[in-house]
N, C-alpha and C positions, 0 to 999 in steps of 0.2 A: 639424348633420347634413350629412351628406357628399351627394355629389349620385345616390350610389347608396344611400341609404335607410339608413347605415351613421352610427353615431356615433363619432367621433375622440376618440381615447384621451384622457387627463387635458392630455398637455402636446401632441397635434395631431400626435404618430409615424404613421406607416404601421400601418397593422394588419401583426402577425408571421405568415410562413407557415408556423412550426413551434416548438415548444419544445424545448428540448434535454433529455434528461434526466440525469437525476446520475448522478455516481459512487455504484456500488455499492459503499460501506464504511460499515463502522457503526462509530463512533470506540468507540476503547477494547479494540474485538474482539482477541482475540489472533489473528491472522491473517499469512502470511507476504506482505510485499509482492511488488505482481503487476509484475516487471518488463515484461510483455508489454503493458503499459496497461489493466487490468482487463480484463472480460467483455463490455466493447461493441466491443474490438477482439479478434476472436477469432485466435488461431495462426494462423500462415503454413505452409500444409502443404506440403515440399519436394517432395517427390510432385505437387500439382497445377502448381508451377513447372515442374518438366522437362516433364509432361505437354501444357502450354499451347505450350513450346518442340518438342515431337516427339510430337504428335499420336497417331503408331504406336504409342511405347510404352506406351501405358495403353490401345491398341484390343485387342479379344479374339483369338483365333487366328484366328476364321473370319472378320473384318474385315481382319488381317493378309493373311492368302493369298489373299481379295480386294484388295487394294494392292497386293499384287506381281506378281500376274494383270494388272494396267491397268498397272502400270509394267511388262512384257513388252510387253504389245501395244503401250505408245508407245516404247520401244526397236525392236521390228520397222518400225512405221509411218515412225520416221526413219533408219530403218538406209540405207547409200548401201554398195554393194557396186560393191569395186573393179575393174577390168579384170582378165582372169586375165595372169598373169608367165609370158612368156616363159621355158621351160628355159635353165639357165643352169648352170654348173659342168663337171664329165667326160662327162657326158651330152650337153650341148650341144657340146664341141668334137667330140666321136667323129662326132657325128651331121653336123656340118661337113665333116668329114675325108671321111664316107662319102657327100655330094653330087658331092666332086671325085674320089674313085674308081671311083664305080658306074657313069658313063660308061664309062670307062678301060678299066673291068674285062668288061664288056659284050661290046666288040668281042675280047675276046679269050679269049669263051667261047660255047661249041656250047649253044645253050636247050636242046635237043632232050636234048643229051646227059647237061647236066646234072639234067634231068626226071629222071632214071632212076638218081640216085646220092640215099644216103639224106644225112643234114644234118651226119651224123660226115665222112663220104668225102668231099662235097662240100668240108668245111672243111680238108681234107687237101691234097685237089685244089688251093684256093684260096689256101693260106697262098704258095707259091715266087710266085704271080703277082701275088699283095696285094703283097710287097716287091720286084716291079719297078714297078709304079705309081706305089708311092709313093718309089722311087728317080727314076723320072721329075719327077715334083711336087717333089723335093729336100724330101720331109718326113721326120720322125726321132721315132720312136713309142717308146716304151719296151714292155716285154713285155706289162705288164694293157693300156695303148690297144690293143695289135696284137689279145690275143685278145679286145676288146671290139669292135671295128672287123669281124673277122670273123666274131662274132656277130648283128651287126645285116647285115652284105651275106649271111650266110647267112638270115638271117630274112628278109628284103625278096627273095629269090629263087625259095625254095622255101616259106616260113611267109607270115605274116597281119602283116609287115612290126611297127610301135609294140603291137601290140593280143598279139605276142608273149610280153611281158615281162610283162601280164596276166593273160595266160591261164594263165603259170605258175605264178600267184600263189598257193595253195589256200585262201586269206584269204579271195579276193576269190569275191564270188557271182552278180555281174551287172555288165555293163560296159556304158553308156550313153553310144555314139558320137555328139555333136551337131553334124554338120558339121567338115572339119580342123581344126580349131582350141580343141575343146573336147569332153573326155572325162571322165564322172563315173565312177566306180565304187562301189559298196557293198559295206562291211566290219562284220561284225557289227550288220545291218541298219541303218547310217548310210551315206550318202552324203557322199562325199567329190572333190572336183574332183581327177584322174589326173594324172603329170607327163609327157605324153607329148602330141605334137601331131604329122597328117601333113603331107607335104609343101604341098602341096597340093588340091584338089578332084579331080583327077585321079586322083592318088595314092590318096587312100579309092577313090572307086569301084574303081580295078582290085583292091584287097585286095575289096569286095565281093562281086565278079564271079567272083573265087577263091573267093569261099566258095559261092557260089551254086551256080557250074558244078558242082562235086565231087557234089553231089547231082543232079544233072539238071537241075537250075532257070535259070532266066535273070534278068536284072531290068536295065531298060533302060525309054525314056521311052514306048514301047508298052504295058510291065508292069512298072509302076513299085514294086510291091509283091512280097515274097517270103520266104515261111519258108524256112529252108533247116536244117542242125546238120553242128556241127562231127565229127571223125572221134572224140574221148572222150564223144559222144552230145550236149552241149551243145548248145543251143537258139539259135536265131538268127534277128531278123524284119530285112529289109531294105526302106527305104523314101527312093529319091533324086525328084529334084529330076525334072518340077516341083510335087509334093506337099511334099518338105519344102523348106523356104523358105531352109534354113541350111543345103545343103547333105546329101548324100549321110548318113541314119541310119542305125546299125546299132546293135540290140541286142541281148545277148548272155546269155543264163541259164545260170549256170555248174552241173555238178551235180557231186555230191562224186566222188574217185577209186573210194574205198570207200566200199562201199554202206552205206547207212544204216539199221537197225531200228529196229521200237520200242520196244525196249530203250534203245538211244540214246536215242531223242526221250525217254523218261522220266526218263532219267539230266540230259538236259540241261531239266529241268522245264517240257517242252511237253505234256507229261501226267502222271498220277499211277501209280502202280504198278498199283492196280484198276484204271483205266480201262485200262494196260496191256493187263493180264491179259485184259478183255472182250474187247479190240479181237484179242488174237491169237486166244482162242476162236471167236470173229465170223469170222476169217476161216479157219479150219481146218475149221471146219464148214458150209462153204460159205453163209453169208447172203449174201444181194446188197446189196451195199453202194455206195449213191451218198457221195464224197468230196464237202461242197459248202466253199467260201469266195471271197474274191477274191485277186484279183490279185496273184503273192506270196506268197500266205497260206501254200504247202507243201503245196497239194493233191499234186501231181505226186510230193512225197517223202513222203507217207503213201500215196500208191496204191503205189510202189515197197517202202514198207516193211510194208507189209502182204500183198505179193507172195511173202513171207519166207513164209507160213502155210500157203501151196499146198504139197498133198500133190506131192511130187516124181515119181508116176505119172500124173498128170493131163497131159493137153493142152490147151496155153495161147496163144489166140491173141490179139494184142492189135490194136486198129484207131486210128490216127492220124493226123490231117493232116499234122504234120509229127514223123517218129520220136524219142520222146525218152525216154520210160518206156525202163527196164533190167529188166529178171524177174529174178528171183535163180533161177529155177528150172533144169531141162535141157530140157525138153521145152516149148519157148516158141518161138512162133512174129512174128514180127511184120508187120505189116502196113500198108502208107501208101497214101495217096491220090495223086492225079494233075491238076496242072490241067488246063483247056483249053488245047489248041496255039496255034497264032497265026491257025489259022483257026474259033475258037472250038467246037473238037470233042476229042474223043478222053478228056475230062473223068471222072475215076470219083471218086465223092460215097462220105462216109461209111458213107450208106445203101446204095449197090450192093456195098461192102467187106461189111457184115454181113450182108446176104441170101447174099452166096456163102461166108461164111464159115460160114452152117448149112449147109453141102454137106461141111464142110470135116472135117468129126467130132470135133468141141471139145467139151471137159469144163466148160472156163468163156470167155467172150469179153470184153475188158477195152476198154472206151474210153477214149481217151485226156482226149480233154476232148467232150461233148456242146452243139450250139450251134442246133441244129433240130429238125426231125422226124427225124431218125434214132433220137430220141429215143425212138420209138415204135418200130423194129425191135428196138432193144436191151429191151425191154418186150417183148417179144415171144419174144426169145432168153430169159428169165429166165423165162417163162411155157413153154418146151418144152423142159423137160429140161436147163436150163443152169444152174443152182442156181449160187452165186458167184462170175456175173457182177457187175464195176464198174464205174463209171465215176467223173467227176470233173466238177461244173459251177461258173461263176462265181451264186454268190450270198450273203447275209449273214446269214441263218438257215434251223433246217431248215424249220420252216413259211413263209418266201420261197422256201426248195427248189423244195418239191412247188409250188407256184405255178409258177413256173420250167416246171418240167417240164411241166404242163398247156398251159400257153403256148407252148412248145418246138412240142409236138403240134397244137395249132390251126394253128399256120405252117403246116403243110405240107397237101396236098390229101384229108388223109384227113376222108370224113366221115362222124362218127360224133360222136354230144351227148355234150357235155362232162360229164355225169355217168359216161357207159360210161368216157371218159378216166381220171378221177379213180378209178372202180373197179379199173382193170386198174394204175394207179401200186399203189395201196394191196395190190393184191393180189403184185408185184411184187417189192417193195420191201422190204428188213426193216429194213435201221440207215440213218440219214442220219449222219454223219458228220461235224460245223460245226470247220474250221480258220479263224482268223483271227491276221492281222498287228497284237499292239496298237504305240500310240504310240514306244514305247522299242526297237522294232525286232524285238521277242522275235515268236516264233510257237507259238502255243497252241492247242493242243485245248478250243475252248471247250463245245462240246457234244456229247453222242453222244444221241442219240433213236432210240425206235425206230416203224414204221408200223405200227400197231394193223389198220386198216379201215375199213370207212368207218359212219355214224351221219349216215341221212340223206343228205343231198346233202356232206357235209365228212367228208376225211380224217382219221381220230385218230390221234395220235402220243403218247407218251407219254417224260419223259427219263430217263434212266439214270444219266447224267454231265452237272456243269456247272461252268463257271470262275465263279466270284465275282470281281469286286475287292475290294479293302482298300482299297489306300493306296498309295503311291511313297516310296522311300527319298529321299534328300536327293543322289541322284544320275540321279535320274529314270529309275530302275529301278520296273517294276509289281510290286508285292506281290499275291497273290492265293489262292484256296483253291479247289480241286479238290473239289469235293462229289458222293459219289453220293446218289442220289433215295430208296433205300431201297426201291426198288418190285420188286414180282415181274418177271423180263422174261416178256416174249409169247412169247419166242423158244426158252424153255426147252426145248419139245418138240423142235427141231430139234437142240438142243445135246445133249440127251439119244440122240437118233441116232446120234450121234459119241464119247458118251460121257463130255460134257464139261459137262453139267446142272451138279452140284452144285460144280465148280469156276467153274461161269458164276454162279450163284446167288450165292456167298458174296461173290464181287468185285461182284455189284450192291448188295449188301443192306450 
C-alpha cells in the first residue's frame, strides 16, 4: 500500500489518469470508412477557421458598426493634421506680380477719384497704366495674367481684396476668416480650408475697416467687436485683436441672390409637401410664429421664406441688430439698431425700436432674432392688434422655445410672476417653428408645434409635424421621414377666418 492509502497495481505502475475510449466500429458493419478519424474527431468547420482569423466576419451587424464606430474614433485620436500650403500655381504668381505693382500703381493714382468710378471704369482707367509699371519692372504678361492682375488691383482698391473671389462664389454659404493666413469656407454644409491668404495682419484689418465703415460701424481696440453686412444684404461679425488671438476675424453669412421659398425648401427635402402646405397657410393667415433652432440651422431663411405669405397690402416693419432679412414683399419697411458712441450714449436697444414702431401703424412687426426682454414688447405687439408677427430665437426644441422665451422675460426689469409670463407667451403664440442643422450638413424642418394654453402652471403644446430618423446611406447622407401627428389643429378657427380651414385640416391630418 502506497503511502497515500492507495494499492499499487499488479506490476507497481502509476495509477492512469484517464481511459481512452475505442473506436466506434462494430466489425462486419457494412459502413463507409470515416476518412475524417471517426466520431471522436469531429469535422473541421472552415467557417470557424476564417472566423478565429477575422473575428468581424462572423460578428452580427450591430457588433460590426460598433468596430467601425471605435476604429473612427482611433483614426481621429491619431490623426496629425498637416500645416496649410502655401498658394502656389497662376494664383500665386499674379498675386507676386500685384505686391510689386500696387506701390507703383498707387502713386499714380487720385484715391479720391478713383472712389467715385465703378470697378468696369476703374479697370478701363487702369489697363494703359498697369503696362507702364510693368514696362518699368521689365515684366512681360500674356493676355489672361494681364486681365487676372487687374482683377485682383481692382478688387484690393475698391472690393474686399482675397475674400473677393469668395463672395462670388454662389456655392459658398459662409466664409470663416482666422487671422491672414487661414480661411475656411462651407459648401453644401461642409467645411473646407479656402485657397486664398492676406497679405498680412494689416492687410485684413483694413478690408474689415471697409466693411464696417460702409454701415456706420467702427471696430478698433476700444470696440473690438462689430456686426456689420455687406451691400447683397450678407451678414458679417467682426472680432480683432486683442480678443482674437490669431489675429483680425471676420465672418461672413452668405444669403442666396434669389430669394428662397418654401416651395424650394420642400423640393430640396428640408420639409415635406404637407408640412409645406401648413406652413404657407400659417403664414397667410396671420399666426404668430416664433422660427426656433440653432446656429446655422436656417432660421433667418425660413423667416425670409415665409415672408413670401404676406398679403402684399399689409405693412411690414422688420426690427434688427444687424439688417439682414429680405421681405419679398412692397410695403416693407426696415429697421436697425444703433450702438453706444464712444462716450457710451446715443445707444437704441431692440426694445426702444418696437415701442416706436407701435406708433408706426404696422399690420405685422417681424424680429430678426430675439436675445432679451424685448422679448416681452414683441408679446405685447402680438397681443394689440398685430396678429402675424415673427420672430426667430436660438434654441433646440419647441418646448426648450417657450423656456427660452420666459427666461428672455425674467432678464429684464419687468416685474410680474412668472406664471402671468408663461400665460401672456401661451396666449401669444400659435406655431413654434424647430429648424435644425443634422450631422451630414442638410437643414430640416424637424418640427412644427403648435401653443395650446396653458393647464395649470405649464404651457401645452401639441405637434403637427415631425422629422423621424431611419438610417444614413453608405455616403453619410440622413435618411428620414416627415410624419404628420394626425391631430386636429387648434388653430382651425383662425384659418377658417381666411378661408383656409379645410385646406389646413387635410395637410395635418
Amino acid at each position: 500500500m502506497s503511502a497515500f492509502g492507495r494499492k499499487n497495481g499488479p506490476s507497481g505502475a502509476k495509477p492512469g489518469f484517464g481511459v481512452a475510449r475505442p473506436m466506434q466500429h462494430t466489425p462486419g458493419a457494412n459502413r463507409e470508412p470515416d476518412v475524417r478519424g471517426g466520431d471522436q474527431f469531429p469535422p473541421i468547420d472552415p467557417a470557424a477557421i476564417a472566423a478565429a482569423a477575422d473575428p468581424l466576419s462572423a460578428a452580427s451587424p450591430q457588433e460590426m458598426r460598433n468596430a467601425e464606430a471605435l476604429a473612427r474614433l482611433s483614426d481621429r485620436a491619431n490623426q496629425e493634421h498637416a500645416p496649410q500650403e502655401q498658394a502656389q500655381g497662376f494664383e500665386a504668381s499674379v498675386h507676386k506680380i500685384k505686391e510689386q505693382v500696387l506701390p507703383r500703381l498707387l502713386e499714380r493714382v487720385d484715391p479720391e477719384a478713383a472712389a467715385t468710378l465703378s470697378k468696369d471704369e476703374l479697370a478701363e482707367e487702369f489697363r494703359p497704366i498697369i503696362m507702364e509699371v510693368l514696362a518699368e519692372l521689365k515684366l512681360t504678361l500674356n493676355r489672361r495674367e494681364q486681365f487676372a492682375l487687374e482683377k485682383v488691383l481692382v478688387d484690393e482698391l475698391l472690393g474686399l481684396g482675397p475674400l473677393e473671389e469668395l463672395l462670388n462664389d454662389p456655392d459658398i454659404t459662409d466664409i470663416m476668416v482666422n487671422g491672414p493666413l487661414q480661411t475656411y469656407i462651407e459648401k453644401k454644409g461642409k467645411l473646407t480650408i479656402a485657397p486664398i491668404q492676406f497679405r498680412d495682419e494689416e492687410h485684413l484689418f483694413q478690408i474689415a475697416q471697409r466693411i464696417v465703415n460702409k454701415v456706420g460701424r467702427r471696430v478698433d481696440q476700444t470696440t473690438p467687436l462689430a456686426d456689420a453686412r455687406l451691400p447683397d444684404g450678407s451678414r458679417v461679425n467682426v472680432i480683432v485683436p486683442p480678443l482674437s488671438l490669431k489675429g483680425t476675424a471676420i465672418s461672413i453669412r452668405k444669403f442666396s441672390a434669389k430669394p428662397i421659398t418654401l416651395d424650394n425648401l420642400a423640393n430640396w427635402g428640408a420639409m415635406s409637401q404637407k408640412m409645406c402646405t401648413a406652413l404657407k397657410i400659417a403664414g397667410a393667415c396671420r399666426f404668430n410664429i416664433v422660427i426656433s433652432g440653432g446656429t446655422g440651422s436656417g432660421k433667418t431663411t425660413m423667416l425670409n421664406a415665409l415672408s413670401k405669405m404676406i398679403d402684399p397690402g399689409e405693412r411690414v416693419l422688420t426690427i434688427e441688430d444687424a439688417a439682414e432679412l429680405r421681405l419679398q414683399q412692397p410695403h416693407w419697411l426696415p429697421l436697425e439698431t444703433r450702438p453706444a458712441n464712444l462716450e457710451g450714449q446715443g445707444a437704441i436697444t431692440i426694445g426702444d425700436l418696437v415701442k416706436n414702431a407701435l406708433r408706426m401703424r404696422p399690420d405685422r412687426i417681424i424680429l430678426g432674432e430675439i436675445r432679451g426682454a424685448e422679448c416681452f414688447d414683441l408679446l405685447a405687439a402680438m397681443n394689440t392688434g398685430h396678429d402675424g408677427s415673427m420672430c426667430t430665437l436660438h434654441s433646440n426644441s419647441p418646448r426648450e422655445c417657450l423656456g427660452r422665451m420666459e427666461n428672455m422675460i425674467l432678464m429684464g426689469d419687468i416685474k410680474i410672476p412668472k406664471e402671468a409670463i408663461s400665460k401672456q407667451i401661451a396666449d401669444s403664440v400659435d406655431l413654434i417653428v424647430q429648424v435644425k442643422r443634422l450631422r451630414d450638413g442638410s437643414r430640416r424642418v424637424t418640427n412644427v408645434t403648435e401653443v395650446i394654453g396653458m393647464e395649470g402652471d405649464v404651457i401645452v403644446t401639441q405637434e403637427l409635424f415631425k422629422f423621424e430618423y431611419i438610417s444614413e446611406d453608405e455616403n453619410g447622407k440622413i435618411i428620414g421621414e416627415y410624419r404628420g401627428m394626425g391631430l386636429r389643429p387648434y388653430t382651425l378657427e383662425k384659418a377658417r377666418g381666411f378661408g383656409f380651414d379645410q385646406p389646413f385640416l387635410e395637410a395635418c391630418l
